[in-house]
C-alpha positions in Angstrom: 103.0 36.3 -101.9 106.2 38.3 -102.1 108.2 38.8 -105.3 111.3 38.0 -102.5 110.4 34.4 -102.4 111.7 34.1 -106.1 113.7 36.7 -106.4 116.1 36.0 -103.3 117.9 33.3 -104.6 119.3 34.9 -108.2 119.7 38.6 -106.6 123.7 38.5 -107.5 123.3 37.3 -110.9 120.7 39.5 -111.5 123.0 42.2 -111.1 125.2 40.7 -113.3 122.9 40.9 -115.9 122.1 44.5 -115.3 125.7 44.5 -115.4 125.4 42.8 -118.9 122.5 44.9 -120.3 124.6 48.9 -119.2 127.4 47.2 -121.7 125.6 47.4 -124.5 125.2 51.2 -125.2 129.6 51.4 -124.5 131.8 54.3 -125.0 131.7 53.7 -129.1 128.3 54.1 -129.3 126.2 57.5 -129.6 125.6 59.2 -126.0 121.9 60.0 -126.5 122.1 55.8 -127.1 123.5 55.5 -123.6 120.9 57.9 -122.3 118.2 56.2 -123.5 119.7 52.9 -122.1 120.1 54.8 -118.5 116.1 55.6 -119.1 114.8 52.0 -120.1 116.9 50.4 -117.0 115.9 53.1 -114.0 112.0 52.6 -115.3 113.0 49.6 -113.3 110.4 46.4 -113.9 110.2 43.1 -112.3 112.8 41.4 -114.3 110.5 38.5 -114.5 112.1 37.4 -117.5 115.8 37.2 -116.5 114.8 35.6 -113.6 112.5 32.6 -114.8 116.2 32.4 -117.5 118.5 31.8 -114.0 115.4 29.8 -111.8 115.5 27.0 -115.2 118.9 27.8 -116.3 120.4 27.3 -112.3 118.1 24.1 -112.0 119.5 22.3 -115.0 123.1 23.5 -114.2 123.8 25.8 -117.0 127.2 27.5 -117.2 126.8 30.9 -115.3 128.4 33.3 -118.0 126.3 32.0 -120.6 123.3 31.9 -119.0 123.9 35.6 -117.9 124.4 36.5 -121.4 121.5 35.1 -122.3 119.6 36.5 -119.7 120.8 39.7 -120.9 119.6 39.1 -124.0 116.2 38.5 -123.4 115.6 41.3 -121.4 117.0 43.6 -123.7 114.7 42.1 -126.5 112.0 42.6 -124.1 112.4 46.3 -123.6 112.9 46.6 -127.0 109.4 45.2 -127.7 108.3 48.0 -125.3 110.0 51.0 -126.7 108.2 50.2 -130.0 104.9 49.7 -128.5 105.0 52.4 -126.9 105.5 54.3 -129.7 102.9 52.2 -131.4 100.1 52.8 -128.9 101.2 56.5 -128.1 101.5 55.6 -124.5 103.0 58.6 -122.4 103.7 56.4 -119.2 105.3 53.4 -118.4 105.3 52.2 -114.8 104.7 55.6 -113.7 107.9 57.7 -116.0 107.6 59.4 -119.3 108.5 56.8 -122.4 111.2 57.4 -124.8 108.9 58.5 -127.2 107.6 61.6 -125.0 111.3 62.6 -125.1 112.5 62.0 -128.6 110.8 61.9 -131.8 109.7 58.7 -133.5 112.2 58.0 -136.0 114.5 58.7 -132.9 112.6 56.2 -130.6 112.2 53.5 -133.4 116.1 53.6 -133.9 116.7 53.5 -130.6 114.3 50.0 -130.6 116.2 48.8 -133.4 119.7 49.6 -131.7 118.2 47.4 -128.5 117.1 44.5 -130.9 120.9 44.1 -132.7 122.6 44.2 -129.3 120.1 41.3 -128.5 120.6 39.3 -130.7 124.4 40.1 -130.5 124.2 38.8 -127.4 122.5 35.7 -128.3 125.3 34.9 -130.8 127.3 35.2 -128.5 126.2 31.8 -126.6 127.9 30.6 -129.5 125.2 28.0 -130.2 123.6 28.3 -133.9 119.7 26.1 -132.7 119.4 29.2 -130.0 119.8 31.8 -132.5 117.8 30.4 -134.7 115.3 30.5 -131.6 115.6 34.3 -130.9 114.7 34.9 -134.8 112.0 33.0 -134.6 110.3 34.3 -131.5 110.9 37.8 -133.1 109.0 37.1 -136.1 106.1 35.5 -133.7 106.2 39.1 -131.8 106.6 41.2 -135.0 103.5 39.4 -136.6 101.4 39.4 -133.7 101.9 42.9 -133.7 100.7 43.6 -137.0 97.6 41.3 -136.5 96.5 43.5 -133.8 97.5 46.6 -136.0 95.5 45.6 -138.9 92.9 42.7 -138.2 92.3 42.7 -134.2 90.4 45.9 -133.0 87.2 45.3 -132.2 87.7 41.4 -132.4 85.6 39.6 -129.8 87.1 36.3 -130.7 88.7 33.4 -128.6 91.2 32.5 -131.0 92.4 35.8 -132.4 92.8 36.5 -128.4 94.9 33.3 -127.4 97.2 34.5 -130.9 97.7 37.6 -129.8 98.3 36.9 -126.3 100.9 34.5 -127.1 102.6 36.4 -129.6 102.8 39.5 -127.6 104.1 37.5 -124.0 103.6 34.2 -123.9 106.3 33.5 -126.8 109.2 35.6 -125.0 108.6 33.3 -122.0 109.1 30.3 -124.2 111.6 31.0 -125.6 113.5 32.2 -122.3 112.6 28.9 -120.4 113.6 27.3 -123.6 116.5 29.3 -124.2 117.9 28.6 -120.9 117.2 24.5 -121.0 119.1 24.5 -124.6 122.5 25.7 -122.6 121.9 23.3 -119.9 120.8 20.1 -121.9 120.3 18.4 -124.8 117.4 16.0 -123.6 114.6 16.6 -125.7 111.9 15.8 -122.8 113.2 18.4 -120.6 113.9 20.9 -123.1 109.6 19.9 -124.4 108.1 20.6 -120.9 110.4 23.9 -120.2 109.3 25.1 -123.3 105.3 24.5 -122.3 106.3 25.8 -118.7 106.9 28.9 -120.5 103.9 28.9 -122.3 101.9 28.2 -119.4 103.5 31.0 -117.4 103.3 33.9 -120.8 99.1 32.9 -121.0 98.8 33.4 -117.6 100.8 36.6 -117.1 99.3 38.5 -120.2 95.7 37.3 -119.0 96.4 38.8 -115.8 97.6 41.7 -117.4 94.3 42.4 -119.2 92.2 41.8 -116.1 94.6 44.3 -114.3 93.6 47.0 -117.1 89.9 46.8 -115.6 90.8 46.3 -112.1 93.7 48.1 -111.7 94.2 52.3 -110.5 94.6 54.5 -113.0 98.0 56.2 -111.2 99.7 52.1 -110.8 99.1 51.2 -114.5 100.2 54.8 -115.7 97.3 54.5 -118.1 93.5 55.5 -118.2 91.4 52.3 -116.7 90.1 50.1 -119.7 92.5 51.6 -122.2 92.5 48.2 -124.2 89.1 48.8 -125.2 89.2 52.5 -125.6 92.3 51.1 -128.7 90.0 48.6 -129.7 91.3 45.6 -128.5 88.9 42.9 -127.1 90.9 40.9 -124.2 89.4 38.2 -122.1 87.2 39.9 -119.7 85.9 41.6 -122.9 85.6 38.0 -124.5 83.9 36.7 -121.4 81.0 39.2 -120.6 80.1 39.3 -124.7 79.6 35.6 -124.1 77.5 36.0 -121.3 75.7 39.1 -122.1 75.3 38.9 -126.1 72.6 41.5 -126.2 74.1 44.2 -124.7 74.2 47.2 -127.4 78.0 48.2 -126.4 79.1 44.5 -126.9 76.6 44.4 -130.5 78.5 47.8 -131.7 81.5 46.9 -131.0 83.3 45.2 -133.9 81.8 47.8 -136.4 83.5 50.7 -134.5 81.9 51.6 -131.1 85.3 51.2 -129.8 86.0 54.4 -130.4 83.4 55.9 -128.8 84.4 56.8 -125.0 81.6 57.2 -123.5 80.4 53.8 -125.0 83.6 52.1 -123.9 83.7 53.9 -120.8 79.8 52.2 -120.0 81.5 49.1 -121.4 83.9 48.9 -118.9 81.9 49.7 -115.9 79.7 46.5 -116.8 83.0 44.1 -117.2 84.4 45.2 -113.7 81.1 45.2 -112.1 80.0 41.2 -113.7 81.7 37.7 -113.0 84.1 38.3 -116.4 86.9 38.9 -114.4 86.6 36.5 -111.7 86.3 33.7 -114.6 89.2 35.3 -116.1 91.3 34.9 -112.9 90.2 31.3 -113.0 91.7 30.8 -116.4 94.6 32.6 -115.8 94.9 30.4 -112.2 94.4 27.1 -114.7 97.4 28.0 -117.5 99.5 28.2 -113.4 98.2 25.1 -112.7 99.8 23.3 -115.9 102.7 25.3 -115.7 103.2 23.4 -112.1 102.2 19.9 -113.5 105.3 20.8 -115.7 107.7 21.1 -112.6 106.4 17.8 -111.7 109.5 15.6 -113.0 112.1 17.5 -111.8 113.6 17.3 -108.6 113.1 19.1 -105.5 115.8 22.3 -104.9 115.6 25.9 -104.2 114.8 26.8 -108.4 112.1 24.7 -108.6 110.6 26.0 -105.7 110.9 29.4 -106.3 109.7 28.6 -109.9 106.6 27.0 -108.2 106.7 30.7 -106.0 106.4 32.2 -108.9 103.9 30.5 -111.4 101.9 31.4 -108.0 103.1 34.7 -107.9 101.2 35.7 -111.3 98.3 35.5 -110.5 97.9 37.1 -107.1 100.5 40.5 -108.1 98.4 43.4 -108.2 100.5 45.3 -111.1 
């Protein structure tokens, strides 16, 4: 399926947005700030986030200029959330260009995070409704813990629940609270606002899952990073979780939480296994169920152009190849 199928429909307002987002590193601000800005935005990305904001938001009849503010807003969170990780993991690549941090030094790149996460939640505020910034905090703290839980008591980890944590404090959070987000300026009914909400949460589990089978599936020169680099950091993800299950003996899976993640050529054998066994087809299938839920939450709304490209692109995540 093509991204155009979901993408067509919000095209100008997405360029509103982008519009939205170059605003926030303005004349007053420090140049190497609007630099860095430039940098983030040309790395490009599918701005699947500002476009699940206008698919709901557009359904519901939202006002335009808020919901553009908004969707600025969440995207700009979002990159933020990046630029630290980044940082964070060391990565040297991000959808195929250098990161921030491969130009400027860390205090400079973690400033430069911090700079994106003010004008973020500027930009909430300025929706000039108190419930959604009391959202974006929240969902901040959700990301910020998760982040430390995978610092400090994740690698590793072949756990279910520690995985379905992480996942949704790292994505499936920031999708909540955009489909959530984007219902509160359209409605007040607590029904629709509920099953937004969970059609965010459906779509976040399904897109990070994806995500981790893509680090085992993918090519090293699309994902900009080595093939099974999870596991080379230490963290266990679910086509990890799934061939430990099914192969419980296997010395690289009985090593693994006391360290042998940090032997390559263990890992390396590790990951071999897990691309060549049925982990990541089962995966897939789990990642296809959290879709199928997220479309049983589209069920009560009526038929138009939104919810169909929302129903294009619940689909859409698990069939993309990067």
């Amino acid at each position: 399926m093509s991204a155009v199928t979901f993408f067509s429909s919000v095209q100008e307002q997405l360029l509103l947005v982008e519009e939205r987002i170059r605003e926030q590193a303005g004349q007053e601000h420090h140049p190497d700030l609007r630099s860095a800005l430039e940098h983030l935005l040309a790395a490009g990305g599918k701005r699947i986030r500002p476009t699940v904001c206008l698919l709901v938001g557009n359904m519901l009849g939202a006002p335009e200029e808020k919901l553009i503010t908004l969707c600025a807003s969440v995207e700009i969170l979002h990159t933020a959330t990046l630029v630290h990780d980044d940082l964070i993991d060391g990565a040297l690549l991000r959808r195929g260009l250098p990161t921030l941090n491969t130009r400027w030094s860390p205090a400079a790149t973690v400033l430069t995070g911090d700079f994106l996460f003010a004008r973020a939640a500027k930009l909430s505020a300025e929706t000039d409704y108190l419930p959604l910034m009391k959202l974006f905090a929240e969902t901040l703290s959700i990301i910020v813990n998760g982040e430390l839980t995978q610092m400090f008591s994740a690698r590793g980890v072949i756990d279910r629940g520690n995985y379905y944590q992480r996942i949704h404090a790292k994505t499936a959070s920031l999708f909540e609270m955009t489909t959530l987000a984007s219902t509160m300026v359209a409605t007040e009914a607590e029904s629709t606002r509920r099953s937004m909400k969970e059609f965010g949460y459906e779509i976040g589990m399904a897109f990070q899952i994806v995500d981790d089978i893509l680090d085992f599936t993918g090519e090293e020169h699309t994902l900009g990073k080595p093939i099974g680099s999870d596991l080379l950091n230490g963290m266990v993800t679910l086509p990890a979780i799934y061939y430990a299950e099914s192969h419980p003996t296997d010395p690289d899976i009985i090593s693994l939480p006391t360290g042998s993640w940090m032997n390559t050529e263990s890992m390396s054998r590790l990951v071999e296994n897990i691309r060549s066994s049925d982990s990541i087809e089962k995966s897939f299938d789990e990642a296809a169920g959290h879709v199928t839920r997220a479309l049983g939450k589209l069920e009560n709304f009526e038929d138009c152009p939104e919810r169909e490209a929302l129903e294009n692109l619940s689909r859409y995540i698990v069939e993309r190849k990067l």
